[in-house]
N, C-alpha and C positions, 0 to 999 in steps of 0.2 A: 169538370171531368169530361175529357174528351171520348169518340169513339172508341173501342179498342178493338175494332176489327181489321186484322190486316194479314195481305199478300202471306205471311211467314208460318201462320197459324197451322202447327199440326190439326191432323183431320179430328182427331180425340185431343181433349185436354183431360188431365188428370192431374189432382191436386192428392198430396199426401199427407194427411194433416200430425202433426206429432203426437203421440197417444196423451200428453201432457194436457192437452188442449179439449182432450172429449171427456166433458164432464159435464154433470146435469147443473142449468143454470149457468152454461156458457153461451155465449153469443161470437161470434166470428163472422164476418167480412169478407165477403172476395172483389175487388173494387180495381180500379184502372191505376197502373202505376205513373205517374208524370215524373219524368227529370227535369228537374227545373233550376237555372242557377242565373241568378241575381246580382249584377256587379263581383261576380267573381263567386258568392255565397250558394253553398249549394242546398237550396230550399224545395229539396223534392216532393213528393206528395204521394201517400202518406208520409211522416217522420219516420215512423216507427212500425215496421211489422215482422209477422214470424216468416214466411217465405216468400218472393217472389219467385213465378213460373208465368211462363208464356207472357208475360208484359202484364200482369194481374198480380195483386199482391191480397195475402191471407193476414188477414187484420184481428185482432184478439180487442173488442172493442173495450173490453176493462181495463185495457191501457192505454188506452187515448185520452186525452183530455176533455172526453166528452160529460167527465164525471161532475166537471165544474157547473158552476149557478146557471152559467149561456148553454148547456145540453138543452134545452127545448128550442134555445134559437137556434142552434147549431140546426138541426136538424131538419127546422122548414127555412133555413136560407140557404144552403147545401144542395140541397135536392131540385134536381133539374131536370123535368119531365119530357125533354126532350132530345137524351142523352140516351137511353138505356133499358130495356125490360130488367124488373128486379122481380129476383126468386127468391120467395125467404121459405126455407123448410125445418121444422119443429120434427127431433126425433132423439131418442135414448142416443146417452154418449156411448155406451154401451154396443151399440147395434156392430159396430166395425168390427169386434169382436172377430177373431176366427176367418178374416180373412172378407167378410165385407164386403162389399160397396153400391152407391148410392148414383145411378147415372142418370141424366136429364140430357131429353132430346125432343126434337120435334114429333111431331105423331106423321106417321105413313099416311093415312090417309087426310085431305084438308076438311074433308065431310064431319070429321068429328068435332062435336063442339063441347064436349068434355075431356078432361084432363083423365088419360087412362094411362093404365101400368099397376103394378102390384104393390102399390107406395104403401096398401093399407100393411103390408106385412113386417112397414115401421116399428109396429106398435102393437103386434100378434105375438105375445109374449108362447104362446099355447103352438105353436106350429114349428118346425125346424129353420133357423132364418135363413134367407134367399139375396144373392144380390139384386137390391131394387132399383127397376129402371123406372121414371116418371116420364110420361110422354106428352107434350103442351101442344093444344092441335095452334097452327100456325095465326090465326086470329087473333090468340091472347099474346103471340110475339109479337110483341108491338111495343116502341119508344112511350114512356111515360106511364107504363103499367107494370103494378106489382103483383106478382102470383101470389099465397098464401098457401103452404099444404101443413095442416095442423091433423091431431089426433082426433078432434071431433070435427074437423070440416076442411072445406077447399074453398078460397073465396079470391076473387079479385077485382081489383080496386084500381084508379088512378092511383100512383104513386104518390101527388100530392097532398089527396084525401087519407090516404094509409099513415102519412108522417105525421100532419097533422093531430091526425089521431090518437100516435104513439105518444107525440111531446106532449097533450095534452092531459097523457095518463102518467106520463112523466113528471110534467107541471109540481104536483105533489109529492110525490114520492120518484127519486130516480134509479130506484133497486126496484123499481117495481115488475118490471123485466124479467130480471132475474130471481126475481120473490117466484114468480110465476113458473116459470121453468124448472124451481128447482120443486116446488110443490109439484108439479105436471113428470117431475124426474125423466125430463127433457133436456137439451140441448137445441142451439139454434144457429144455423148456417143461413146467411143473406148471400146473392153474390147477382152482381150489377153487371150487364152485356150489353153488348151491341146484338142486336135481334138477328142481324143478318150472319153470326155467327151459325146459329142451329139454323136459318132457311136452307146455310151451304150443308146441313146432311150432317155436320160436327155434332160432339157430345161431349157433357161436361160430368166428369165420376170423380167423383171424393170416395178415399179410404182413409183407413189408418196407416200412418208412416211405419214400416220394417226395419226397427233397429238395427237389426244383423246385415241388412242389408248395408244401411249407411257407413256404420263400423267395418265392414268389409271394404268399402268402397271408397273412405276417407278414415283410415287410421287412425291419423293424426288430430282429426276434427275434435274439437274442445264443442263438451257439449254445455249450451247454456238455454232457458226460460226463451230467451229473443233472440233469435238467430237471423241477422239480417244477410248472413254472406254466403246462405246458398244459391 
């Protein structure tokens, strides 16, 4: 997986996720998209996702073939710690609700060396919800490193340690994941960058996709589960 930082990048990226898709005990992907073609065969990378935007494609990981026996290999031969900061963020599918959204950016200041923003009110069923912005002081932007923002904690890890980790709880059970998530009545967004995306000032906001909008916009649009052709 190559950089995916380039010249063309709006200042804001925003990902619209299809409300089909926010549901406790989901897992989704935001990963580099590669066009790739091979004697003519077009072998691009991923095969299969629900949207490409900005040269990033939103991955719905229950349908990839990571379901197969190779899912623990898959996963520590894949990861290439010197490609990308990964953010994985645990939060109710639910939250998007009513208009939403979830932005991650750099911190203003470099001095800080915690991850601040009002991310706790992910998970503040009790309080009216706020759009939450996450702020990553610029230290933890770094190639090879995964952030972690969970309900009970914040942690970060080399990337290689983080995978390792996962296939190894994988190893046994491969729902185990999603056993967890949907016990936790969470959902779970990863998304893979190039670091020097947020140093340029950029930010990265997930909502819920606006049907009316879409159907306004594309009439004609057949709607389907996997929609690779927007």
């Amino acid at each position: 997986m190559s950089s995916v930082v380039q010249n063309s990048f709006p200042m804001n990226i925003i990902f619209d996720i299809p409300p089909e898709y926010l549901e406790n005990g989901k897992t989704l992907l935001i990963e580099k998209h590669d066009e790739i073609y091979v004697d003519g065969c077009h072998l691009s990378k991923p095969p299969r996702f629900i949207r490409l935007l900005h040269g990033l494609c939103l991955i719905d990981t229950q349908q990839q073939d990571l379901r197969l026996v190779n899912y623990t290999h898959q996963l520590e031969s894949t990861i290439n710690d010197n490609q990308f900061v990964q953010i994985v963020i645990q939060f109710p599918g639910k939250y998007f609700d009513n208009g939403k959204s979830i932005t991650i950016g750099k911190s203003n200041s470099n001095d800080e060396k915690t991850i601040s923003g009002n991310y706790k009110d992910l998970y503040n069923d009790c309080l009216e919800k706020k759009d939450v912005h996450i702020e990553i002081p610029i230290e933890f932007l770094q190639r090879g490193i995964t952030i972690v923002v969970e309900k009970e904690n914040i942690f970060i890890k080399k990337s290689l340690d983080y995978h390792k980790e996962q296939s190894h709880h994988l190893s046994n059970n491969q729902f185990t994941k999603r056993d967890h998530l949907q016990t936790k009545n969470l959902m779970e967004i990863t998304i893979e960058v190039a670091p020097e995306i947020f140093h340029n000032g950029q930010t990265i906001t997930f909502r819920k996709e606006d049907l009316e909008t879409i159907i306004a916009n594309f009439p004609y649009r057949r709607q389907s589960k996997v929609d690779i052709n927007n």
